[in-house]
N, C-alpha and C positions, 0 to 999 in steps of 0.2 A: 504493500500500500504506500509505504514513504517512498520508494522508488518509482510507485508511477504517478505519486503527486509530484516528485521534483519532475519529472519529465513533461508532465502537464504543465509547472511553473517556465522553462526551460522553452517550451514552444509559443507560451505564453509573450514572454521575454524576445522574440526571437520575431514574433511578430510584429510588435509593438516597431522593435528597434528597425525591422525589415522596410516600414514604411519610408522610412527615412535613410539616405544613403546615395550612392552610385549610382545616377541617373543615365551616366552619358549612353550607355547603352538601350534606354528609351524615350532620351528626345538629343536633340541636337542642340537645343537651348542653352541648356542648363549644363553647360561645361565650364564656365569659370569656376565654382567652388568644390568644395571636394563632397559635399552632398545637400542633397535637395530635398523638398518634398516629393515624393511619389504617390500616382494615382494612377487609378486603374479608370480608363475610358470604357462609360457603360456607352455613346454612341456620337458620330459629331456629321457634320454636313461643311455646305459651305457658308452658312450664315453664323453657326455657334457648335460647340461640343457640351458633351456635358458628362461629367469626370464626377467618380469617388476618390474623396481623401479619407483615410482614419485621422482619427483626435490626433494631435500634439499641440508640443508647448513652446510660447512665444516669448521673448523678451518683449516688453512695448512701452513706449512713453507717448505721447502727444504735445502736438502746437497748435497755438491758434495763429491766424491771420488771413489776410484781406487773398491773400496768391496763397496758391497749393505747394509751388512751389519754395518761396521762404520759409514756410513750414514746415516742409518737408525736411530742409537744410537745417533747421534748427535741431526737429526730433532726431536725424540719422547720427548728429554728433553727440547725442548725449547715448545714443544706442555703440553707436563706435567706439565711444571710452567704454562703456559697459563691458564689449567683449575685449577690448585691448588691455584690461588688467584694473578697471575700476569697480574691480567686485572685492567681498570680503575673502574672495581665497587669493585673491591679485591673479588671479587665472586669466591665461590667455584663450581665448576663444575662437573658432575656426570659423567663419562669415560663412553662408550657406546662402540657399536659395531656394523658395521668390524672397524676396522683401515687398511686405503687404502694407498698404494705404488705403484704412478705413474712410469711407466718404459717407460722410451726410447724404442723406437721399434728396434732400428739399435746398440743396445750395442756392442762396442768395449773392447776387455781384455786388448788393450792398453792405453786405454785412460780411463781419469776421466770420471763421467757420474751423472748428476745432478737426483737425486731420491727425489720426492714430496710425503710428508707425511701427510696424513688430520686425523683428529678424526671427528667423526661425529658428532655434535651439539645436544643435548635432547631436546626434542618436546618445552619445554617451554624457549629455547633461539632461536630456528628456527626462530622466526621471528627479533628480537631486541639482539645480542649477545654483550655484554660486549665488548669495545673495546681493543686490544692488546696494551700492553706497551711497549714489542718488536717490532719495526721496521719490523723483518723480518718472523715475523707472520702476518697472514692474513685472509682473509676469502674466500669460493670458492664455488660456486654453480653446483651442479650438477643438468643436463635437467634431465626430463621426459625421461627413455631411457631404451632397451631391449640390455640386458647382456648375452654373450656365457659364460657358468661356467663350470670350473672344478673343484672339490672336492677333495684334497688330506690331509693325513695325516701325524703327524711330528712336524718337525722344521721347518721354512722355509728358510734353508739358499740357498746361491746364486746359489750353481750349482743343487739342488733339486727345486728350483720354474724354473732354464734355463728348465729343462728334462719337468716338468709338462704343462710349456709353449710350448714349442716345441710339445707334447703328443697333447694340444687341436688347435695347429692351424695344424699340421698335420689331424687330424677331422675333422677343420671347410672346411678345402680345398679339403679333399676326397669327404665331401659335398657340394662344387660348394658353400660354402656359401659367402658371403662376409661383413667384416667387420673392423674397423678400425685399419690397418696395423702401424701407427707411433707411436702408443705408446700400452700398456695395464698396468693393475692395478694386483700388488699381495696382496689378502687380509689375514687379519689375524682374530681371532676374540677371540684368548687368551692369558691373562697374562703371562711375566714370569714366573710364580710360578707354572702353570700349567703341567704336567709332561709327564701325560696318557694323552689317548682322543682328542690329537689337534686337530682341524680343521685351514685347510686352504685354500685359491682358487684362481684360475687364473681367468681373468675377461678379456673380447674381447668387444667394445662397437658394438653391432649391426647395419649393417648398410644395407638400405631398409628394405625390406623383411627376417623374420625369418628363417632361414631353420632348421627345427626339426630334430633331429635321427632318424635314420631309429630304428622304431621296432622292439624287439629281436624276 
């Protein structure tokens, strides 16, 4: 019995950590870091896909302001020191990928607008993460959940990720789909330094029932 409970813990463990890892062998994207989030594609077309992720765990802080991008600049450097050694183990931390940008569902161009920035945690701090010496870092769990995506390329600034957002929920509504209206996520999934080849993507959390693209 104790042998095939550790074995049960063990595959347990094995799953959990399996999500997260060695991509490059299923997408082309996600090659700068040494692992990613992984997701299993339940079906895609050419308007959107739509992906399972299992749970994991996020470093995350937030900014406000008027541009997505200033905020964005602000959050990523308090998330940067986080993994570059400003935790309480002074651990250095391996940078992964996507890097996710919580959006307000209802943005107004008149008003500020608070933009949540998470890095994704590597499989071997998923369970026990180094705690933050910033106050205003934190940590954040993502459920078990099935994602509307869209793929586009570039830079992602403010008024190219509004067009691409706008592109998939016009999609998901031509499809009777339904999905979580008050906020979605802009991911990103490379360096500054990167020039060519961006990838980026719009993220809608699924809600009930999938509804797939229709077939070309």
């Amino acid at each position: 019995m104790i042998g095939l409970t550790g074995v049960i813990v063990l595959l347990i463990a094995v799953t959990v950590d399996g999500r997260i890892g060695d991509s490059t062998s299923e997408s082309s994207y996600c090659s700068e870091t040494k692992e990613c989030l992984l997701f299993d594609l339940v079906c895609a077309g050419s308007d959107y896909e739509v992906r399972h992720y299992d749970a994991a765990k996020w470093v995350t802080t937030e900014a406000e302001s008027y541009v997505m991008e200033i905020a964005v600049s602000r959050a990523f450097r308090k998330l940067f020191k986080y993994i570059t050694g400003e935790n309480e183990a002074g651990a250095k931390i391996d940078m992964t990928g996507p890097v996710t940008i919580k959006v307000n569902g209802s943005l107004n161009m008149l008003q500020s607008s608070v933009y949540v920035l998470s890095f994704l945690l590597p499989s071997n701090y998923q369970s026990k993460p180094p705690r933050p010496t910033d106050p205003s870092v934190y940590f954040t769990d993502s459920p078990d959940m099935k994602v509307y995506v869209k793929s586009f390329g570039g830079w992602m600034f403010s008024l190219v990720s509004k067009y691409q957002t706008q592109s998939l929920k016009t999609a998901l509504d031509n499809a009777q789909a339904t999905y979580e209206t008050d906020y979605h996520y802009n991911v990103g999934y490379n360096s500054p330094m990167k020039i060519t080849n961006r990838h980026n993507e719009v993220w809608f959390i699924v809600k009930g029932e999938p509804v797939c693209p229709k077939s070309e």
